[in-house]
C-alpha positions in Angstrom: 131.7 -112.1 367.6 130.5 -110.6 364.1 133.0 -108.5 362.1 132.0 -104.8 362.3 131.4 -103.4 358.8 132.3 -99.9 358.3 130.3 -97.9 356.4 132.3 -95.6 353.9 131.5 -91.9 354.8 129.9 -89.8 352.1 131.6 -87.8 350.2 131.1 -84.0 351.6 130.1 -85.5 355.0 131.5 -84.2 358.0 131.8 -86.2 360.9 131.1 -85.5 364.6 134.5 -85.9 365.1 136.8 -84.2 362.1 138.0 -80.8 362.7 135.4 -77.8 362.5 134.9 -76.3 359.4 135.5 -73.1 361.0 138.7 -73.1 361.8 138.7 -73.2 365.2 140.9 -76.3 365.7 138.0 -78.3 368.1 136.0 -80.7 366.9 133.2 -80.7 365.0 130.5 -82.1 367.5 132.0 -79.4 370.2 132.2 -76.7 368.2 129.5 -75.8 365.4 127.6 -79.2 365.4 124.8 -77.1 367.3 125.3 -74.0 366.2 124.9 -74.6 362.5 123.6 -77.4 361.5 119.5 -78.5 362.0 120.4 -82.0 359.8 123.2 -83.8 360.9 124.1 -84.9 357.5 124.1 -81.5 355.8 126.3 -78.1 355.8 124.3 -74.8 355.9 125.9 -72.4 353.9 124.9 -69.1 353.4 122.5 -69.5 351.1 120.3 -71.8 352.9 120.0 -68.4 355.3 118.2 -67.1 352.4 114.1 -66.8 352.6 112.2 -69.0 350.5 110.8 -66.2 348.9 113.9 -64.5 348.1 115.3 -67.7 346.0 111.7 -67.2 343.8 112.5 -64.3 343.1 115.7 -64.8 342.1 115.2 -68.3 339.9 112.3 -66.1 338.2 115.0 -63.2 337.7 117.4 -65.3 335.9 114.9 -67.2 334.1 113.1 -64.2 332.6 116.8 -63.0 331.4 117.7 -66.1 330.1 114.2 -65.9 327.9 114.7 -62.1 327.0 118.3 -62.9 325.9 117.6 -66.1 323.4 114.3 -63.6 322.5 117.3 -61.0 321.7 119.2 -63.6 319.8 116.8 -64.9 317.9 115.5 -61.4 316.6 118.2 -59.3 316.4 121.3 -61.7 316.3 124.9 -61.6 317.8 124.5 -57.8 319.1 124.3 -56.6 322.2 121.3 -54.6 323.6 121.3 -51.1 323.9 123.5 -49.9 326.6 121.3 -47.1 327.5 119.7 -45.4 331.4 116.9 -42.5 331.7 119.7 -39.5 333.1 119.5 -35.9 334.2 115.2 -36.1 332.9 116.3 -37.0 329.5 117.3 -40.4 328.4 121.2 -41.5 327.9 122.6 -43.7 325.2 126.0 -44.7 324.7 127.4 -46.2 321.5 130.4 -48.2 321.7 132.4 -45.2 323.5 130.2 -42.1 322.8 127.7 -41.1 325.1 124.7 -39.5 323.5 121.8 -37.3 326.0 118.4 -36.0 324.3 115.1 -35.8 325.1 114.3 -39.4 323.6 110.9 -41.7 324.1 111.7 -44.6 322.0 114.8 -45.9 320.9 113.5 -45.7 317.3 113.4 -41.6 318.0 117.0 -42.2 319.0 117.6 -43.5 315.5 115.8 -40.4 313.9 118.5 -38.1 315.0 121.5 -40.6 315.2 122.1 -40.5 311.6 123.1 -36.5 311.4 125.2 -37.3 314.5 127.5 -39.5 312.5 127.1 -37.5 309.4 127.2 -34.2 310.8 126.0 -31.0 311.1 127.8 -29.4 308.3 126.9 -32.4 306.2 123.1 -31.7 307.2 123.5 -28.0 306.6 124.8 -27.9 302.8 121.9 -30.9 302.3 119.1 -28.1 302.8 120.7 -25.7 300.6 120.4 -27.9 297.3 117.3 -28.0 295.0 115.0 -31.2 296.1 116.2 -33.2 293.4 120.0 -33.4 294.0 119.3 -34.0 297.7 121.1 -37.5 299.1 118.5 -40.1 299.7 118.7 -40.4 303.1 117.6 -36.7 303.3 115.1 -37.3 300.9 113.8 -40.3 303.0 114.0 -38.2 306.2 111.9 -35.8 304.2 109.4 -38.2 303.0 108.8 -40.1 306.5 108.7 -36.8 308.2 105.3 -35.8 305.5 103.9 -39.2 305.8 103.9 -39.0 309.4 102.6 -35.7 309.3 99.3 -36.9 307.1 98.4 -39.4 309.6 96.0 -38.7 312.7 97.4 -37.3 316.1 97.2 -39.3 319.2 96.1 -38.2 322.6 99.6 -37.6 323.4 100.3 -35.8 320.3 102.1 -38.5 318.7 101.2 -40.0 315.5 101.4 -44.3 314.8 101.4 -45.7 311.4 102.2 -49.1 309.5 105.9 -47.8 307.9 106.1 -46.4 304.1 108.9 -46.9 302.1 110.7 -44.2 303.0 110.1 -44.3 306.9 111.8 -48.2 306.4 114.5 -47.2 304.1 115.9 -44.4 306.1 115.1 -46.8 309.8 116.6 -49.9 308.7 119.7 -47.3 307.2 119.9 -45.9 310.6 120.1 -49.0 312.7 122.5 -50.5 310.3 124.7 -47.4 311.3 123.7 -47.9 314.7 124.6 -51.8 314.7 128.2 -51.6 312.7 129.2 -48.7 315.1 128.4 -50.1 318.3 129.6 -53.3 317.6 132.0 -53.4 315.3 134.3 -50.5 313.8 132.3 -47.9 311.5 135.3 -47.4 309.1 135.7 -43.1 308.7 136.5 -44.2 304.6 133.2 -46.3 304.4 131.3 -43.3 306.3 132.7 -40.9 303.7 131.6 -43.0 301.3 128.1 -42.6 303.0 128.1 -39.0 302.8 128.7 -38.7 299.5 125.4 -38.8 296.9 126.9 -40.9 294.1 128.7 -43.5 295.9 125.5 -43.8 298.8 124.4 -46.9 296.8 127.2 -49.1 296.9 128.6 -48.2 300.6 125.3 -48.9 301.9 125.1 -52.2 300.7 128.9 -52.2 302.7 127.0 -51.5 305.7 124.4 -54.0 305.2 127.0 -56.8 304.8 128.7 -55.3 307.7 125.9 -55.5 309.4 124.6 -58.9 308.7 128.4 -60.1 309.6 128.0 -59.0 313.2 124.5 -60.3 313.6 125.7 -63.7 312.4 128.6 -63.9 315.5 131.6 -62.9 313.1 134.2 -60.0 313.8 135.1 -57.9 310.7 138.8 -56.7 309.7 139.0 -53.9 307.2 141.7 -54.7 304.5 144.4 -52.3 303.8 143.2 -50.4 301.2 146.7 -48.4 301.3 148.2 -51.7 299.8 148.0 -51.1 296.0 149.6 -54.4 295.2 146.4 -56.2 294.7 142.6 -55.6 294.8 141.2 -56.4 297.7 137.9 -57.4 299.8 135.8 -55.3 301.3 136.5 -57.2 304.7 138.1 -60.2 305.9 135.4 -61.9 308.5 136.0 -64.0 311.4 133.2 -66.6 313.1 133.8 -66.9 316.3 131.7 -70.1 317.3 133.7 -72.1 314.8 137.0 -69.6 313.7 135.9 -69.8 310.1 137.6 -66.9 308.1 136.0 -65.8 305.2 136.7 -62.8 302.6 133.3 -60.2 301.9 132.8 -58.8 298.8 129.3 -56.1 298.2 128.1 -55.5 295.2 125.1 -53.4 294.2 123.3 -53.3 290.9 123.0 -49.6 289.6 120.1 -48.4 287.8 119.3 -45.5 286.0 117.0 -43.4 287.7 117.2 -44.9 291.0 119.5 -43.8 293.7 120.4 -41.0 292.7 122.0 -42.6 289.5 121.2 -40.3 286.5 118.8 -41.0 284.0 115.2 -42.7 283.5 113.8 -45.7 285.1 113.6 -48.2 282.9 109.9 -50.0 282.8 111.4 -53.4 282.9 114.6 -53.8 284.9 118.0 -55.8 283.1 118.4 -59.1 284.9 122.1 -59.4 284.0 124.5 -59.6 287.3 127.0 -61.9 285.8 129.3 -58.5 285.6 128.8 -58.0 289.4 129.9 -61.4 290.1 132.8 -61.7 287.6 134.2 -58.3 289.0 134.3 -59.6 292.5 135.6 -62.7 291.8 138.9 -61.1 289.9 140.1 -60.0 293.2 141.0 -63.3 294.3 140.4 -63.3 298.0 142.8 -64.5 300.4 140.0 -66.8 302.1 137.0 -68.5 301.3 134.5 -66.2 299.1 131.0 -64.7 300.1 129.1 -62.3 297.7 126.4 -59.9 299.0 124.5 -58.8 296.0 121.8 -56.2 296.3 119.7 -57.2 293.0 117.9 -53.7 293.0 114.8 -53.6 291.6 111.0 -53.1 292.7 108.9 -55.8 294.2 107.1 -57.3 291.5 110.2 -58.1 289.5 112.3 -59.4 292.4 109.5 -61.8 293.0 110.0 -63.1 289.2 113.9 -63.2 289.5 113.5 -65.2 292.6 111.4 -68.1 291.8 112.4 -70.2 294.9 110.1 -73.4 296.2 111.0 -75.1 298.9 114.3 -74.0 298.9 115.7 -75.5 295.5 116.3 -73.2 292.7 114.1 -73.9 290.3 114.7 -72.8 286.1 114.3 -69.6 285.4 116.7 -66.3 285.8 118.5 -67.1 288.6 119.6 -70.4 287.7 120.8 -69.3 284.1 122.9 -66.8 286.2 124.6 -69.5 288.4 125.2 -71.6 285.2 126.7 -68.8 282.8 128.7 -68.3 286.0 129.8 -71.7 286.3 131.0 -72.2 283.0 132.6 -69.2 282.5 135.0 -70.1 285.4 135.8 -73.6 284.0 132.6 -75.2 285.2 133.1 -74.7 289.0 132.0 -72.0 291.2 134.6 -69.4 292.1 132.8 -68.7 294.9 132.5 -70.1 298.4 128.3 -68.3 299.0 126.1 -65.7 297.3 123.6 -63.5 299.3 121.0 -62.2 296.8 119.0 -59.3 298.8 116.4 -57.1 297.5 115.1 -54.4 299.9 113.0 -52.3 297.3 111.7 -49.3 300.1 112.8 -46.7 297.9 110.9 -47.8 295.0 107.6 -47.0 297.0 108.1 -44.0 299.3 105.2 -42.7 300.2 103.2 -46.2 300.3 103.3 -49.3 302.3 107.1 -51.0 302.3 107.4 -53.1 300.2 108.1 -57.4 301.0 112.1 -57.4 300.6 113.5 -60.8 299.0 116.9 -63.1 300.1 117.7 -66.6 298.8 121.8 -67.7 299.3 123.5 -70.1 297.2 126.3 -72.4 298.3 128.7 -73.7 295.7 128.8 -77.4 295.5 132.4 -77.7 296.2 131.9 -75.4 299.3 135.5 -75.3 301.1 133.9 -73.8 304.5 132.5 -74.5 307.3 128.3 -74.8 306.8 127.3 -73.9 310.1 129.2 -70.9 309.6 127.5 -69.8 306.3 124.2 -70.9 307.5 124.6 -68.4 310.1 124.9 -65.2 307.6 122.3 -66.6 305.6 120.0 -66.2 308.9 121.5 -63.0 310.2 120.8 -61.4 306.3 117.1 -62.2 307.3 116.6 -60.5 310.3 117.7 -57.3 307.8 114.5 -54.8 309.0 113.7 -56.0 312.8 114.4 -53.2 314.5 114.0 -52.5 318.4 111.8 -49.7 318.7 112.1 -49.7 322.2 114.8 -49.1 325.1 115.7 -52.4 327.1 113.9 -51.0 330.0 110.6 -50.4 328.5 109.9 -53.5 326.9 106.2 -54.0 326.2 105.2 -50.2 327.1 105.4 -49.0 323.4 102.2 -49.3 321.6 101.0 -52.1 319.4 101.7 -50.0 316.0 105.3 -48.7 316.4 105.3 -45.2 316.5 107.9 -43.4 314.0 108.9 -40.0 314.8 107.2 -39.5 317.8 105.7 -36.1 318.5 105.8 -35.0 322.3 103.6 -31.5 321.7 100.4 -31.7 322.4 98.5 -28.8 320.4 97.4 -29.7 317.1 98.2 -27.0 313.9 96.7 -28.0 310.5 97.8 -26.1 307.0 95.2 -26.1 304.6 95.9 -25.2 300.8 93.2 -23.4 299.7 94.9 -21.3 296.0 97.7 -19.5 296.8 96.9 -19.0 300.6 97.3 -21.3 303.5 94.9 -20.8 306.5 95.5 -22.3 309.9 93.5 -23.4 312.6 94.7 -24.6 316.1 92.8 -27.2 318.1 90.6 -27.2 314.7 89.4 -23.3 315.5 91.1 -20.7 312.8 93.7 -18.5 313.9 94.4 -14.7 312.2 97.9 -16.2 310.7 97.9 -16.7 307.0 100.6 -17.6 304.7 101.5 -17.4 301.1 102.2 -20.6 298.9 104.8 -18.6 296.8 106.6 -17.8 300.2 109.7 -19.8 299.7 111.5 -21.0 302.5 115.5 -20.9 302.0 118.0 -21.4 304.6 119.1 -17.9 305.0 116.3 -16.5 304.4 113.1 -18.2 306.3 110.1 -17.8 305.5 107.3 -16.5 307.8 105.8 -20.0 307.7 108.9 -21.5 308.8 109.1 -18.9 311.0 105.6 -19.4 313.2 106.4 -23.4 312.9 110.2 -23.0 314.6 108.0 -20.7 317.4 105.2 -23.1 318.2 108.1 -25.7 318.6 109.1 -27.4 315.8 113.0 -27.7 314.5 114.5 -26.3 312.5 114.3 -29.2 309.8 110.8 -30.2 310.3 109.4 -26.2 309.9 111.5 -26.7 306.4 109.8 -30.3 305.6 106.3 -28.6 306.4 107.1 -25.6 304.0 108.4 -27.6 301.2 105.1 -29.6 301.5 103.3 -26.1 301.4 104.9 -24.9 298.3 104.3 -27.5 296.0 100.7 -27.1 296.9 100.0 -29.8 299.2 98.0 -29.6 302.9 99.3 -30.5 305.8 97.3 -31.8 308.8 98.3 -32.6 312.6 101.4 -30.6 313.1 101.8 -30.6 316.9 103.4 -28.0 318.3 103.9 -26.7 322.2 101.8 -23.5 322.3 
């Protein structure tokens, strides 16, 4: 008689005669053999109770969030989406642990009005009171989007779509900046101060960039204790979290006469010296490996000469003289770990198309950090400017040309200039109202044009944008109002 082989069960199997799987102490083949199970050789569990149709769905569900997540990565870096829901007819944002309600279409006309949030209203108040020209420039960009805007034709639903000037960029990319840093991070009240103030706007903004680019890149950010006066210190100590690389952030921002609100003249030709910048960063001997953000500050056309990059090697020319004074004035080696030149130049062309901004980062060659690390700020400092100008939940419903200050009236008021008088016409037919160009608008005492633009709808900061507009002369066309 043959020897009977015996076939090892497979693992997971259950036999006909092992205990249920139930639990009702019977065996298998008596209990749930029946019941359950169409194959012999396989378990239904719940999910094989599950239509066809309904597992689709669901593999489709998690692919498409899978896709919009690395799309999300990809364009905007290590920060999370918008934690937003449409609420109470108005639409509800919530920013780290503020909850923000408003009447608002895009996210990008959340961003218009989340900038005097943080600021305040006080702040916003005592900007409308000075002359034009000592006005901060985040007003002043405010200002100009607002007029820009205003010049361009109105949609059917009253809104008004543009390709973005230099102010509509510089006060945007300002705004999300703020918006990134708070929601992700910590928005330091000293650094917001800083802000808030006109003369010291220039270099705390370039803060916020780094900030900014630190959080898109994966890293946390740790303010140092400015309190401590024993040494100088960082602007912030930050932390990668795919690889635990701790690095020490410095800004710096080159100052020019003229520009940002720094008094003086522009020069024609901008100084190419930044060896000061560097040198001054450098003295405070960081506690970790070094990275410089320097904003180079200056228009297009000169940035492009400063950096004459091909192929990613530095070629001669001003940028590599700078690295080499730099070395050698440090005992031929770099004292630093990396060096993030920017150059977002929107301010130098307000009222025209935004100009290209520049970036090119140098790694010492004795770099004492980890290169996946630094590689990743390098990327995150050139997703600087992509901005999501709409909610989560309306992706793809904005138009093609992303609208900037959206307009939700619908009847159209234009202001034309004609001497000292301005005539109006609604829907394009002329109305009785008239106003005076020497009418000046002041914030206690409005002026009849700001007066009829507040009653057809307008706020109170746009009526004061439109008169400004009016008194030095200038028409303006496609004001929408509500009646």
């Amino acid at each position: 008689m043959g020897r009977k082989i015996h076939t090892p069960r497979r693992p997971g199997r259950i036999g006909r005669n092992d205990p249920c799987p139930c639990g009702s102490g019977t065996k298998f083949k008596k209990c749930c053999l029946n019941k359950v199970f169409e194959q012999p050789e396989q378990v239904r569990t719940t999910a094989s109770r599950v239509p066809p149709k309904v597992f689709a769905k669901a593999r489709q569900m998690i692919r498409e969030r899978e896709i919009q997540q690395r799309e999300h990565l990809a364009r905007y870096g290590h920060v999370r989406q918008q934690v937003t829901t449409p609420a109470f007819g108005k639409r509800m944002v919530t920013v780290k642990n503020k909850i923000f309600l408003e009447d608002w279409r895009f996210f990008s006309d959340f961003l218009r009005d989340y900038v005097p949030y943080v600021f305040g209203d006080d702040w916003c108040k005592a900007e409308m009171t000075r002359p034009e020209a000592e006005r901060h420039p985040v007003t002043k960009w405010r200002t100009q989007g607002a007029i820009y805007m205003n010049a361009q034709p109105a949609q059917p639903d009253g809104s008004r779509v543009a390709p973005p000037s230099g102010a509509i960029s510089a006060y945007m990319c300002f705004a999300y900046d703020l918006f990134v840093v708070d929601d992700n991070g910590e928005l330091d009240d000293a650094l917001i101060e800083r802000l808030k103030i006109r003369e010291q706007f220039q270099g705390a903004r370039h803060e916020l960039f780094a900030q900014a680019t630190c959080l898109r890149a994966g890293f946390t950010v740790q303010h140092e204790n400015e309190k401590d006066g024993s040494r100088r210190h960082a602007e912030f100590t930050a932390t990668h979290k795919a690889t635990g690389q701790m690095l020490s952030i410095e800004a710096k921002s080159r100052h020019r006469s003229g520009v940002l609100a720094v008094p003086g003249r522009r020069a024609e030709k901008p100084d190419l010296r930044f060896g000061a910048l560097i040198n001054d960063a450098v003295s405070k001997k960081p506690q970790h490996p070094f990275v410089i953000f320097i904003d180079t500050n200056m228009p297009f056309k000169w940035a492009d000469r400063f950096y004459p990059v091909r192929g990613g090697e530095i070629q001669d020319g001003w940028m590599h003289a700078l690295l080499e004074r730099t070395k050698t004035t440090h005992n031929n080696l770099d004292p630093y770990c990396m060096i993030v030149f920017s150059n977002h130049p929107h301010h130098y062309a307000p009222d025209e198309l935004d100009p290209q901004k520049h970036l090119f980062s140098v790694v010492s060659q004795d770099v004492q950090a980890d290169l996946a690390a630094l590689r990743s700020l390098h990327d995150a400092a050139n997703l600087y400017g992509n901005i999501p100008y709409e909610f989560p939940d309306q992706e793809g419903k904005s138009p093609a040309v992303v609208p900037v200050f959206k307009r939700a009236h619908t009847i159209r008021y234009d202001f034309s200039v004609n001497g000292s008088e301005v005539k109006v016409t609604r829907n394009d037919e002329a109305i009785a109202a008239t106003f005076l160009v020497t009418d000046k608008d002041r914030p206690q005492a409005p002026s009849a044009l700001h007066e009829f633009l507040e009653d057809i709808g307008r706020s109170r900061v746009d009526a004061h944008m439109v008169c400004e507009a009016i008194e030095r002369g200038q028409s303006v066309h496609a004001v929408m109002g509500n009646k």
